[in-house]
C-alpha positions as CSV (number, residue, x, y, z in Angstrom):
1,X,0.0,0.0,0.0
2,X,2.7,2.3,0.8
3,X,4.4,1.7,-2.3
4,X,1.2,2.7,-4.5
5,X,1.2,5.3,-2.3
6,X,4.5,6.8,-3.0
7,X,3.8,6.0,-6.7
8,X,0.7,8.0,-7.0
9,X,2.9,11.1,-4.9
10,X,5.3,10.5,-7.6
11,X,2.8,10.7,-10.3
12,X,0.5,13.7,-9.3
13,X,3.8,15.7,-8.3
14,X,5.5,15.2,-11.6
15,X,2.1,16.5,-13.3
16,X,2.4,19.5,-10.6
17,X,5.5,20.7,-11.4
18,X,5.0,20.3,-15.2
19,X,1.9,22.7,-15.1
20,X,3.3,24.8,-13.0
21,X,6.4,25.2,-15.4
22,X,3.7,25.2,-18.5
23,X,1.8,27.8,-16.9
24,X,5.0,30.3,-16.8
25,X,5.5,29.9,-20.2
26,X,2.1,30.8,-20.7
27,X,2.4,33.8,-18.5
28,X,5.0,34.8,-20.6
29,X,3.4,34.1,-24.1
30,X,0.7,36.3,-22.2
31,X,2.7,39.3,-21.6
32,X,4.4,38.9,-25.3
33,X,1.2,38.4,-27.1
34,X,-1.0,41.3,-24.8
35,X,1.4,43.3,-24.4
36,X,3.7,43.7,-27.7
37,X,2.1,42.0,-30.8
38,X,-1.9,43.1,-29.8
39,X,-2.0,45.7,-27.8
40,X,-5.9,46.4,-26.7
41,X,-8.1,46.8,-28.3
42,X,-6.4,44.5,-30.9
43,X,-6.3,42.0,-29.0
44,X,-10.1,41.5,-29.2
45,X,-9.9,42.9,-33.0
46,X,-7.6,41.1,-33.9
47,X,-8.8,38.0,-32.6
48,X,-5.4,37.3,-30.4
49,X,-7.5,36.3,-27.7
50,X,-8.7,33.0,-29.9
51,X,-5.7,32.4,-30.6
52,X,-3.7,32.6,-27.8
53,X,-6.6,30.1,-25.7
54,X,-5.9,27.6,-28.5
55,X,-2.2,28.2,-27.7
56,X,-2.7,27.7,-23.7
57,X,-5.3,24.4,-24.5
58,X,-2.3,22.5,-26.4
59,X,0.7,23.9,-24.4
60,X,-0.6,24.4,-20.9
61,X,-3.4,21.7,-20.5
62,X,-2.2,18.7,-22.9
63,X,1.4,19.1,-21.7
64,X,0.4,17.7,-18.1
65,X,-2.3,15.6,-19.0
66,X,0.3,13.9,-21.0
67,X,2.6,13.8,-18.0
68,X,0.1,12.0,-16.1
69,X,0.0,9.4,-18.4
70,X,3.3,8.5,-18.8
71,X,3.8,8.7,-15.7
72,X,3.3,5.2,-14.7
73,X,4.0,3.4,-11.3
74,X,5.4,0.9,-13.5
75,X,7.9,2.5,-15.2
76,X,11.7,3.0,-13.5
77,X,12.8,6.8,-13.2
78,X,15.6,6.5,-16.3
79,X,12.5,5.3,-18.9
80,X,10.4,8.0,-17.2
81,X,12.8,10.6,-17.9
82,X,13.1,9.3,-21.3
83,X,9.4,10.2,-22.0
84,X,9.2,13.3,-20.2
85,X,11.9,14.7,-22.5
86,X,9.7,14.2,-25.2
87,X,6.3,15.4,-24.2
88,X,8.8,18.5,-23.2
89,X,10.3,18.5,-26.6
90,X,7.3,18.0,-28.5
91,X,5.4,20.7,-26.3
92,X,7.9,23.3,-26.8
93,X,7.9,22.3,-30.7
94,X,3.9,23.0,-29.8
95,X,4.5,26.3,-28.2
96,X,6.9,27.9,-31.0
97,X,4.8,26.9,-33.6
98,X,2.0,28.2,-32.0
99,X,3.5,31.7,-31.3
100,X,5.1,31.7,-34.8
101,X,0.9,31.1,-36.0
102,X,0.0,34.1,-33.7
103,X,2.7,36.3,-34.7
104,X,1.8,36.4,-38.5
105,X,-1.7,37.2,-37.5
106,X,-0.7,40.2,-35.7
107,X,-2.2,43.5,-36.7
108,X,1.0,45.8,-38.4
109,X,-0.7,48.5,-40.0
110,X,-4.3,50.4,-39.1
111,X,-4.5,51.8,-42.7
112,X,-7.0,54.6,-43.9
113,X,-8.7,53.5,-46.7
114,X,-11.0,55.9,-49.0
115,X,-13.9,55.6,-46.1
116,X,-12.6,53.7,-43.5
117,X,-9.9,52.2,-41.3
118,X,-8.5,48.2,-42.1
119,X,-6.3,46.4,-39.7
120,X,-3.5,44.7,-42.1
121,X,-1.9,41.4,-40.4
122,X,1.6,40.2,-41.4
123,X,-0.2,37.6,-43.1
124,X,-1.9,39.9,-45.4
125,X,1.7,41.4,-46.8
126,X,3.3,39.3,-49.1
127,X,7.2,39.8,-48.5
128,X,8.1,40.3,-51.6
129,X,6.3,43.2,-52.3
130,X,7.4,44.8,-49.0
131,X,9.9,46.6,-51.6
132,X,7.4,48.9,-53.6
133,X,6.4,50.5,-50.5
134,X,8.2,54.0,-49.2
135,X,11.5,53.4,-46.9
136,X,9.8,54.3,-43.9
137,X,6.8,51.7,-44.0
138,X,9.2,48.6,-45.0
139,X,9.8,46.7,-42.4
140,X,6.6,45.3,-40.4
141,X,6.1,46.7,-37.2
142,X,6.5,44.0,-34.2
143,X,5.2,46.2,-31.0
144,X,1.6,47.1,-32.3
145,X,-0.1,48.5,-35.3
146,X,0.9,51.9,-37.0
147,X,-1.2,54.4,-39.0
148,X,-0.8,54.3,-42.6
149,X,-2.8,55.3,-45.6
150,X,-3.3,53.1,-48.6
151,X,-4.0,55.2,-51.6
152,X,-5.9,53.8,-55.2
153,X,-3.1,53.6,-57.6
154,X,-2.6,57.1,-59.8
155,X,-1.8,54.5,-63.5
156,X,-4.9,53.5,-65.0
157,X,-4.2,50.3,-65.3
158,X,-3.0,49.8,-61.8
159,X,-6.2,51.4,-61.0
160,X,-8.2,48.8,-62.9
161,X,-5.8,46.0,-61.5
162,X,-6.2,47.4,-57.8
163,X,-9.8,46.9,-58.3
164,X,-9.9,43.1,-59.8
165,X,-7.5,42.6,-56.7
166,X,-10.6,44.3,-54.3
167,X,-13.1,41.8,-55.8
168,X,-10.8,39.2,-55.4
169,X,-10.8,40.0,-51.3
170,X,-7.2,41.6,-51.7
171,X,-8.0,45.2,-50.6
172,X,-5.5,48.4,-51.5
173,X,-4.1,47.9,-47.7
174,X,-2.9,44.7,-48.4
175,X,-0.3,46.1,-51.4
176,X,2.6,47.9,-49.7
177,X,3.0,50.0,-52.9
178,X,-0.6,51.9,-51.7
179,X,1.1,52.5,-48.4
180,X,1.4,56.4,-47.5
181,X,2.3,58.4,-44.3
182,X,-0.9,58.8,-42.5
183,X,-1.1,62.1,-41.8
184,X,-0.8,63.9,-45.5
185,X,-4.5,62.0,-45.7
186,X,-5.5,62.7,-42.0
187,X,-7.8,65.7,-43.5
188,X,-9.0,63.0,-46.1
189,X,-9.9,60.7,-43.2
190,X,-11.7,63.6,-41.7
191,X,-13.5,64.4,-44.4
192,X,-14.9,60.9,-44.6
193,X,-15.6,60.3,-41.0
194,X,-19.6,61.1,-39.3
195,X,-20.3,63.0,-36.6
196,X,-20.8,61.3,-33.5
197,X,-24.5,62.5,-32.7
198,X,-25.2,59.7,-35.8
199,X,-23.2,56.8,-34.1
200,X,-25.1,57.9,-30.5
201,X,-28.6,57.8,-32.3
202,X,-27.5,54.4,-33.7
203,X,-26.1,53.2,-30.8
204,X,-27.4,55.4,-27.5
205,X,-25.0,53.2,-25.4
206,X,-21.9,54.7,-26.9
207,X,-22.8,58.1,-24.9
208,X,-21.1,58.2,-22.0
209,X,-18.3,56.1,-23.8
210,X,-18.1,59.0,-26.4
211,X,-18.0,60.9,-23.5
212,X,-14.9,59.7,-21.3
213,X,-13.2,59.2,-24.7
214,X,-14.1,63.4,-25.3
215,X,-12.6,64.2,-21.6
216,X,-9.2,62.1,-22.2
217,X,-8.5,64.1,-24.9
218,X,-9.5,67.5,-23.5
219,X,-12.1,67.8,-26.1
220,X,-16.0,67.9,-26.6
221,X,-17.9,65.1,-27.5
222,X,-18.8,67.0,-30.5
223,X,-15.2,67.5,-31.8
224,X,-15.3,63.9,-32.3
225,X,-15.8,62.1,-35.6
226,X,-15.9,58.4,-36.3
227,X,-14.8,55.6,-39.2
228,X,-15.6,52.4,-39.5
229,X,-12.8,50.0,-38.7
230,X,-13.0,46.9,-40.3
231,X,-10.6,43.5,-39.5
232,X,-11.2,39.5,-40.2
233,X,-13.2,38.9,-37.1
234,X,-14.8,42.2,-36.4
235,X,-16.1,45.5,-37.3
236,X,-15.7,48.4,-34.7
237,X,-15.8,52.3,-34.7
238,X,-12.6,54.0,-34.7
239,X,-12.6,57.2,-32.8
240,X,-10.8,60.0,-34.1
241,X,-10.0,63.9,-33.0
242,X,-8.1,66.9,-34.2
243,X,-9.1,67.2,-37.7
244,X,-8.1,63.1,-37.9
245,X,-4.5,63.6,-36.7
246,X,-5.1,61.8,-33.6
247,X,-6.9,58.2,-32.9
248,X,-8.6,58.7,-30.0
249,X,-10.4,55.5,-29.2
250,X,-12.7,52.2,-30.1
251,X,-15.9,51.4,-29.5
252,X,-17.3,47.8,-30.5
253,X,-20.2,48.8,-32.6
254,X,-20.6,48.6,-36.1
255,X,-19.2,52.1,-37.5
256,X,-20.5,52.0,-41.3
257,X,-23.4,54.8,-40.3
């Protein structure tokens, strides 16, 4: 009986320390993913959150379980070692594939786009092309989303192109050579945006959110105007201020008004 005993120790405190360790790592994947690659409100926009549950249900769940199992009474500690060092090898292979998947959904650019604003994902940007666009948008941001413009194309033909490319679900964000500085088009984006009195009669529970947002900035609620802002998963207002220079805040409600 005492042997069992000390088997079953053995057993449930190798699982132990194996979800404690998994749960670090996922503490950290937490603060890497939250914190750098979808900073809020991307994170919801975006749709890290999915992603990273699916990353903590493989690495900090089935890593453990796993342990459990292997863990047999039977088995003699230099064969038991042997088959923790997989499930550990085999869930870090796990995690870093998982955080590799997460990282090339990560939102890069918010772009203004003729009436609205489109998160672009790495995974949208084909490398390659990364070229055509001007020396200061080339290289993909990895600490959050940046404003950009994407522009139609000037040539006729690109122009006709661009749009066989929009029906096709490639939009002009997704072509770094329709990438601009944002704010030469900030009075474009301005121009384009609704008052917020039409989002409040839409949606009278964006009021007193319109509100706080207004006394952040040191502004009225009327000196705000709002875009849609349109990702994969979601469609959300974008809030913006100061003749469009400056985004001010998000609400989750549909912002085509």
């Amino acid at each position: 009986m005492n042997l069992r005993t000390n088997q079953s120790r053995r057993r449930l405190r190798l699982g132990a320390i194996h979800l404690l360790i998994s749960l670090v790592l996922a503490a950290l994947a937490f603060a890497l993913v939250y914190f750098v690659w979808y900073p809020e409100p991307y994170w919801v926009i975006a749709g890290g959150l999915v992603l990273f549950w699916l990353l903590v249900v493989v690495d900090a769940v089935v890593g453990p379980a796993l342990t459990l199992v292997v863990a047999s009474p039977k088995k003699d500690w230099k064969e038991l070692k042997r088959d923790l060092a997989v499930i550990a090898v085999l869930q870090l292979i796990a995690l870093c594939y998982g955080l590799y998947t997460i990282a090339l959904a990560r939102p890069v650019h918010i772009a203004f786009e003729v009436d609205r604003f489109r998160v672009v994902t790495a995974a949208d940007i084909e490398s390659e092309r990364l070229v055509n666009a001007p020396a200061s948008l080339r290289a993909l941001p990895w600490t959050g989303p940046t404003l950009i413009a994407a522009v139609k194309p000037d040539d006729p033909a690109e122009l006709m192109r661009a749009t066989e490319l929009g029906l096709a679900g490639i939009d002009l964000s997704m072509n770094p050579s329709n990438w601009r500085e944002y704010p030469a088009y900030a009075s474009q984006s301005w121009s384009r945006a609704s008052k917020v009195s039409r989002l409040v009669e839409k949606f009278p529970d964006t009021a007193a959110p319109l509100a706080s947002i207004a006394e952040h900035a040191g502004l009225k609620t009327d000196d705000l105007r709002v875009l849609p802002l349109v990702a994969r998963r979601a469609t959300w207002a974008i809030v913006l201020g100061d003749g469009g220079k400056r985004v001010l805040g998000y609400l989750p409600v549909d912002g085509f008004l």
